[in-house]
N, CA, C and O atoms as CSV, one atom per row, in Angstrom:
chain,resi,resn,atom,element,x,y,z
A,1,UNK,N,N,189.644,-77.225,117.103
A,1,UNK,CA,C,190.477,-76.047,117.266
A,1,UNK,C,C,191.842,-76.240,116.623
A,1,UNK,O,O,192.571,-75.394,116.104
A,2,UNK,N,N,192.067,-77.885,116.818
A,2,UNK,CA,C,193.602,-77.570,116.391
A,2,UNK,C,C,193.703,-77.182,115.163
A,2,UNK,O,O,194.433,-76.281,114.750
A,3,UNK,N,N,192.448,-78.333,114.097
A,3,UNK,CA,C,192.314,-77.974,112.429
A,3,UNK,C,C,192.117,-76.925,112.500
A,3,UNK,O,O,192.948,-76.468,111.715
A,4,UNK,N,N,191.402,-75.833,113.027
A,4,UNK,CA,C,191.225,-74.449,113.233
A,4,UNK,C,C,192.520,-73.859,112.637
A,4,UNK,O,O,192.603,-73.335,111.527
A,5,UNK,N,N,193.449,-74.007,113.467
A,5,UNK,CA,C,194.580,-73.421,113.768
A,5,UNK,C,C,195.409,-73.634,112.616
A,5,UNK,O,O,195.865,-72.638,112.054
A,6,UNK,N,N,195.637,-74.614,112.242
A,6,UNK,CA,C,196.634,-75.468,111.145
A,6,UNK,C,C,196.091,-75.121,109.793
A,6,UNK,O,O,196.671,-75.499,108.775
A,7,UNK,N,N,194.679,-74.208,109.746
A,7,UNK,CA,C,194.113,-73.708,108.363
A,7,UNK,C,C,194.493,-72.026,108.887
A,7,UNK,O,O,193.628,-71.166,109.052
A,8,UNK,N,N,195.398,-71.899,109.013
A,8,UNK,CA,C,195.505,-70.252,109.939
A,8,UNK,C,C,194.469,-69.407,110.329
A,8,UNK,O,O,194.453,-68.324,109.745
A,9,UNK,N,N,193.518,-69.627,111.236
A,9,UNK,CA,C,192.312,-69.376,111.488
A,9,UNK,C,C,193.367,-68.465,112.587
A,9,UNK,O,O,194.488,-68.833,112.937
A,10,UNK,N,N,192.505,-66.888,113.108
A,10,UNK,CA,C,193.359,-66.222,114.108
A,10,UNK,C,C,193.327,-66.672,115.821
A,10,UNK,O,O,192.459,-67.163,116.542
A,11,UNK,N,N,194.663,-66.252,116.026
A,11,UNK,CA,C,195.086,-67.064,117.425
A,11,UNK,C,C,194.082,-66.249,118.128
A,11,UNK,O,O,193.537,-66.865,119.044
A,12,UNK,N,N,193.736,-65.194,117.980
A,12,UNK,CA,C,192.370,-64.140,119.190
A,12,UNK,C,C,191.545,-65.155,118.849
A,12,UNK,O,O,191.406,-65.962,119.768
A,13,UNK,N,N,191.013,-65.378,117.969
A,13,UNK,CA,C,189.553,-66.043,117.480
A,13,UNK,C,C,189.538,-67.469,118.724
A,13,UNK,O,O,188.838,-67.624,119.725
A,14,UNK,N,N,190.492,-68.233,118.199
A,14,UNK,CA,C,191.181,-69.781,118.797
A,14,UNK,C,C,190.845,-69.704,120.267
A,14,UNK,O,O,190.102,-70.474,120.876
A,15,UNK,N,N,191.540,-68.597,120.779
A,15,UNK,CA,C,191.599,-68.358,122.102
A,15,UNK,C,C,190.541,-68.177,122.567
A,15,UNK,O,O,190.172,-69.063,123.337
A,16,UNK,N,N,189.687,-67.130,122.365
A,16,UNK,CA,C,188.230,-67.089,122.450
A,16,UNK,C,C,187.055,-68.301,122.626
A,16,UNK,O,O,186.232,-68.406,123.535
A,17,UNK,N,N,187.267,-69.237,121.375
A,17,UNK,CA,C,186.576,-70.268,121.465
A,17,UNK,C,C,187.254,-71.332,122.645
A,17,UNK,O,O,186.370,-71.910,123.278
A,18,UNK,N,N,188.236,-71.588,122.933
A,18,UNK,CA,C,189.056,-72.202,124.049
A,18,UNK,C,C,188.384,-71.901,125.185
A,18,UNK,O,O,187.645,-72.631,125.844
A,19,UNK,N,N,188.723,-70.668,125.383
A,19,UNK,CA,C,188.355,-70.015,126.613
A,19,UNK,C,C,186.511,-70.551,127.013
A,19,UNK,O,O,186.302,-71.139,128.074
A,20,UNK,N,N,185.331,-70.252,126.030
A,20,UNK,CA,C,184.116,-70.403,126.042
A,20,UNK,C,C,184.054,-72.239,126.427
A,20,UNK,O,O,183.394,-72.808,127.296
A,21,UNK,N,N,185.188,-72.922,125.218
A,21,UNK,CA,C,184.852,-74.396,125.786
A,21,UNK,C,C,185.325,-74.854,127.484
A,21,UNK,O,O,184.928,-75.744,128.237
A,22,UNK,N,N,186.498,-73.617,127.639
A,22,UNK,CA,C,186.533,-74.532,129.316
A,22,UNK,C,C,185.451,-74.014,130.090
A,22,UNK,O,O,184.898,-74.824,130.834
A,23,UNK,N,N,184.970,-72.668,130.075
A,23,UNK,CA,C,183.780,-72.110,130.577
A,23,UNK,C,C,182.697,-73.238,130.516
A,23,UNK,O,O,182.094,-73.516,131.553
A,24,UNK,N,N,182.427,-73.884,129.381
A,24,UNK,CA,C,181.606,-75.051,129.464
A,24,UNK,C,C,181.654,-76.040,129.638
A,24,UNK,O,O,180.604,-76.660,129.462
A,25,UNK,N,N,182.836,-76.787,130.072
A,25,UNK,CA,C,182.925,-78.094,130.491
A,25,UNK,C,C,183.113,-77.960,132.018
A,25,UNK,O,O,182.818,-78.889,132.769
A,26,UNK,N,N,183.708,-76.557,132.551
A,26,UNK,CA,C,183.349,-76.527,133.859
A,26,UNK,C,C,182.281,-76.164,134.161
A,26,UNK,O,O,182.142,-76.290,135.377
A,27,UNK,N,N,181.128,-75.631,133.526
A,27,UNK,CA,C,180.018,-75.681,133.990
A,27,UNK,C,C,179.427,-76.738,134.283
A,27,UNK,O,O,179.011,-76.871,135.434
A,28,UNK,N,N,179.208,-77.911,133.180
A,28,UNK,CA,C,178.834,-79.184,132.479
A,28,UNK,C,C,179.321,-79.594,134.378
A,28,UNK,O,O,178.529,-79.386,135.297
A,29,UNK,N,N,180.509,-80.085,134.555
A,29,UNK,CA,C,181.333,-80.890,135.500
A,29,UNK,C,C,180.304,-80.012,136.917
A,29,UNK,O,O,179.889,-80.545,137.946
A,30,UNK,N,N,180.168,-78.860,136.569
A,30,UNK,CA,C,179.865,-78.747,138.302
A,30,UNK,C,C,178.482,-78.771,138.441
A,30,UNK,O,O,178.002,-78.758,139.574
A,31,UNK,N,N,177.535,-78.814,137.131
A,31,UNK,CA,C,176.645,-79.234,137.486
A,31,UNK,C,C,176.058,-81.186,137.748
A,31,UNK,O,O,175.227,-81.903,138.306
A,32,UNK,N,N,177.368,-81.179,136.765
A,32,UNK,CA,C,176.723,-82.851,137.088
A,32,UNK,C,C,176.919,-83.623,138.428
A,32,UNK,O,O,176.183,-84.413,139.019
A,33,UNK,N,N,178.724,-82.906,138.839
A,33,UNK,CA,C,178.577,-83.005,140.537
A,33,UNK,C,C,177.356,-82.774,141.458
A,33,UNK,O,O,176.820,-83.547,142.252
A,34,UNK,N,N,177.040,-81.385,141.104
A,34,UNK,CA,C,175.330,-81.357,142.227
A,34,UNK,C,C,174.440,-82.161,141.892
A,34,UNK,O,O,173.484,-82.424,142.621
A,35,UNK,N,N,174.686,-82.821,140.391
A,35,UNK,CA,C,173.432,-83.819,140.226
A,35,UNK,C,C,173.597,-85.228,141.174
A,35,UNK,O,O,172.666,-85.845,141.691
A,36,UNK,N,N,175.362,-85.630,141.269
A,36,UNK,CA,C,175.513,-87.060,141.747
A,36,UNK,C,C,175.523,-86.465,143.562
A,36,UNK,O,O,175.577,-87.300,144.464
A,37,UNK,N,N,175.478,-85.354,143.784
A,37,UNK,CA,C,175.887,-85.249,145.383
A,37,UNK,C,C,174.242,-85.259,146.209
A,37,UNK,O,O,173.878,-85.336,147.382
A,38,UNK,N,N,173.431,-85.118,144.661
A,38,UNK,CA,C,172.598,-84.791,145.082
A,38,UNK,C,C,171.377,-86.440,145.824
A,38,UNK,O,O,170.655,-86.558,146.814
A,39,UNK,N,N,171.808,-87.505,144.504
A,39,UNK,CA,C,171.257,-88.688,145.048
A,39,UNK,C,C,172.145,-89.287,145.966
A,39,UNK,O,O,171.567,-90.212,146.537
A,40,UNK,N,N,173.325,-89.144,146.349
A,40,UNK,CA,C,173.782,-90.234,147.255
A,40,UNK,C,C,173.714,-89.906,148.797
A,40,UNK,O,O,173.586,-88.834,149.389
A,41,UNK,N,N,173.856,-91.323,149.279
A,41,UNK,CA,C,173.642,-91.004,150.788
A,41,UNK,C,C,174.438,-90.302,150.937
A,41,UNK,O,O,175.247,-89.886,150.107
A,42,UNK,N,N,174.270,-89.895,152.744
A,42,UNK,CA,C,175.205,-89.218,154.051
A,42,UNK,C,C,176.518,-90.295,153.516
A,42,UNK,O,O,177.611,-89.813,153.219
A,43,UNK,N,N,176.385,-91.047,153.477
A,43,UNK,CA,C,177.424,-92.667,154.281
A,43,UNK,C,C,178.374,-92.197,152.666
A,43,UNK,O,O,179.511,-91.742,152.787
A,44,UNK,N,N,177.882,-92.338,151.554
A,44,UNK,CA,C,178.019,-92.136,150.102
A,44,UNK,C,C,178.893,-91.051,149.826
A,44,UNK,O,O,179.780,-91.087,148.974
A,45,UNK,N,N,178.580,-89.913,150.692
A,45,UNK,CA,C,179.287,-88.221,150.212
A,45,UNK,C,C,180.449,-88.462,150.831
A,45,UNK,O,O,181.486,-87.861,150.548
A,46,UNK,N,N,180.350,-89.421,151.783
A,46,UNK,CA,C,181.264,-89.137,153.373
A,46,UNK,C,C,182.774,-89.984,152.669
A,46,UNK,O,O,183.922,-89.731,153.032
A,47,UNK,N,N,182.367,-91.060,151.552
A,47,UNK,CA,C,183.252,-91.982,151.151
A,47,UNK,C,C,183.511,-91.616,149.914
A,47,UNK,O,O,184.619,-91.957,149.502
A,48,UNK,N,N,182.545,-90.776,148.886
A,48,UNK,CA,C,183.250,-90.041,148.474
A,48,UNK,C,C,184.403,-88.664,148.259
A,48,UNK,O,O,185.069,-88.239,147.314
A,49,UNK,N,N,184.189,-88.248,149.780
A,49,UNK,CA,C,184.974,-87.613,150.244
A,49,UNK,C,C,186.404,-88.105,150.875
A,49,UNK,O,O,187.381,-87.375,151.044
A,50,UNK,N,N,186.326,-89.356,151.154
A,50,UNK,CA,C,187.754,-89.589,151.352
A,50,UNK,C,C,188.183,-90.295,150.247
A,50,UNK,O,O,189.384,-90.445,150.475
A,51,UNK,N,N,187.910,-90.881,149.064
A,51,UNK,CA,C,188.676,-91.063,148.094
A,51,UNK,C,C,188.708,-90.200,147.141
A,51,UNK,O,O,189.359,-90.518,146.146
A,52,UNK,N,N,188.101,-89.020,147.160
A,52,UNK,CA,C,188.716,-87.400,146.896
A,52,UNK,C,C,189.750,-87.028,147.294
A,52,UNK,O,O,190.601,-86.473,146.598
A,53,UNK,N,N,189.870,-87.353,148.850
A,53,UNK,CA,C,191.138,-87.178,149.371
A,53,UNK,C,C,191.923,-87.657,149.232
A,53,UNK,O,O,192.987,-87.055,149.369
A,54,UNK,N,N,191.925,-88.950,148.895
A,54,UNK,CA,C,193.280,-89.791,148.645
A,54,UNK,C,C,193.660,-89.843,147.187
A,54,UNK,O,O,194.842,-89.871,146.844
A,55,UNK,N,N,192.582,-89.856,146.259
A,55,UNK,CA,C,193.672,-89.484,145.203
A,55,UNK,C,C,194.046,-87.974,145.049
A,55,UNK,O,O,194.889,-87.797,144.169
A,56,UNK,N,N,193.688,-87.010,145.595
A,56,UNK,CA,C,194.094,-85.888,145.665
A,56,UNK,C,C,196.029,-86.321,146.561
A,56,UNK,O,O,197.102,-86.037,146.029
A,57,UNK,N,N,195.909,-86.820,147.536
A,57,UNK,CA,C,197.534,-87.283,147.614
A,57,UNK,C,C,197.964,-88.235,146.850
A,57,UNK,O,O,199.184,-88.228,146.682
A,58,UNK,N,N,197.423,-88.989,146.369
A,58,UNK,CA,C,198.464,-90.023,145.201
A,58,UNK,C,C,199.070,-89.032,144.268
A,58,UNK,O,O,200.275,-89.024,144.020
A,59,UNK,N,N,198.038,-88.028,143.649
A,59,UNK,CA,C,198.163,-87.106,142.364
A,59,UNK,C,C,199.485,-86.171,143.334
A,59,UNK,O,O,200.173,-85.552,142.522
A,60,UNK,N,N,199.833,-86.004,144.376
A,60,UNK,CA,C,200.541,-84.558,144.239
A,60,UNK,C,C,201.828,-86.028,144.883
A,60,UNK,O,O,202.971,-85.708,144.555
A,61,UNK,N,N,201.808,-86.874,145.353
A,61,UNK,CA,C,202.958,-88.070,145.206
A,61,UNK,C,C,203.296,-87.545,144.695
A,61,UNK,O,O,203.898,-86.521,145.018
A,62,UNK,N,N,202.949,-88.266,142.745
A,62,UNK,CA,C,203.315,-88.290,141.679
A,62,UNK,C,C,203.999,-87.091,141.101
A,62,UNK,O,O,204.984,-87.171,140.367
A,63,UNK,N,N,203.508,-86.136,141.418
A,63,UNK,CA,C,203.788,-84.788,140.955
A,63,UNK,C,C,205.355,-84.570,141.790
A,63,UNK,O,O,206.294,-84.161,141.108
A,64,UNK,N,N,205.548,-84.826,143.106
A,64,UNK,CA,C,206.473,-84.780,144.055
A,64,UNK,C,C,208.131,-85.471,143.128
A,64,UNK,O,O,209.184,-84.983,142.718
A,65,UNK,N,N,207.408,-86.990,143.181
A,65,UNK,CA,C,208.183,-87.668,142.046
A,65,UNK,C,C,209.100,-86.990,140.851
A,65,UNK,O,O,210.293,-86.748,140.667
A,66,UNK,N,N,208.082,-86.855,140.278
A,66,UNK,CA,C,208.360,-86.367,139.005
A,66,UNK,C,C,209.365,-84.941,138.946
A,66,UNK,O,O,210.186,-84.655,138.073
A,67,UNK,N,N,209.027,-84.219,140.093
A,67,UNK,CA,C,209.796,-82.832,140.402
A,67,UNK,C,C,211.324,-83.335,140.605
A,67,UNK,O,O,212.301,-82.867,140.021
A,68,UNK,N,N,211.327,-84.541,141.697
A,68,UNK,CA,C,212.749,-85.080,141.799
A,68,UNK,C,C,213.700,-86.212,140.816
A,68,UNK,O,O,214.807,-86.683,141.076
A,69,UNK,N,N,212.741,-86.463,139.495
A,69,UNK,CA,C,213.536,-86.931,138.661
A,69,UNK,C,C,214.588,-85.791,137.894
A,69,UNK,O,O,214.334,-84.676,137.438
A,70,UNK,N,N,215.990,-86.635,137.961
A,70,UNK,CA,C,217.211,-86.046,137.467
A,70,UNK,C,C,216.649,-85.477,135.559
A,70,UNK,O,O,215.949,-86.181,134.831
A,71,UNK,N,N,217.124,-84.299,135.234
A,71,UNK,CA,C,216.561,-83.593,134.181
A,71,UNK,C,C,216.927,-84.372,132.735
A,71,UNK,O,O,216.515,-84.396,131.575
A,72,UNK,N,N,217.905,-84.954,133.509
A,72,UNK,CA,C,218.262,-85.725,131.585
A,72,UNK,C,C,217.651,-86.900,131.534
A,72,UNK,O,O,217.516,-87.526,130.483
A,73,UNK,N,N,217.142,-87.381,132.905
A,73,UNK,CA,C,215.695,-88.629,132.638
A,73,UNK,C,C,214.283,-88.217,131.822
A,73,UNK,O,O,213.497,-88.919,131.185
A,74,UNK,N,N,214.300,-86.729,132.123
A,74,UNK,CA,C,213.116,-86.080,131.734
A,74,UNK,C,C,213.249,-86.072,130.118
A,74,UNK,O,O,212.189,-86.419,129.597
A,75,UNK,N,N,214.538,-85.689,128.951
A,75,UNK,CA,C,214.710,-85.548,128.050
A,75,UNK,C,C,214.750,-87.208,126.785
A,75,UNK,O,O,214.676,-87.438,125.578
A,76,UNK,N,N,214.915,-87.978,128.110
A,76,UNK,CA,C,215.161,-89.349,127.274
A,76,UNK,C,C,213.811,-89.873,126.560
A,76,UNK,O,O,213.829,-90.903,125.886
């Protein structure tokens, strides 16, 4: 897409195909989830469910962080 773009191919066109590839990698992703939820144990879902959860809080930490760094740290 980017060579797309950088040969002036149109931004509707670009967008279009963008749009279709996230349509398909979230498909891709949620089916391959039902594929892995589908072999693992009770004990398996249960532990993948809490380190879902926990990096789901490390990730918004970080994010927390990052909100409270001073703005001219952000520019350096």
């Amino acid at each position: 897409l980017r060579e797309q773009k950088e040969q002036g191919a149109e931004s509707a066109d670009l967008h279009s195909r963008a749009q279709a590839l996230r349509t398909q990698i979230h498909e891709s992703t949620k089916n391959m989830r039902a594929e892995l939820l589908a072999i693992l144990t009770p004990d398996q879902r249960t532990r993948l469910d809490q380190m879902e959860t926990e990096f789901k809080g490390r990730r918004e930490q970080m994010r927390e962080r990052r909100r409270q760094m001073p703005e001219n740290d952000e520019q350096q």
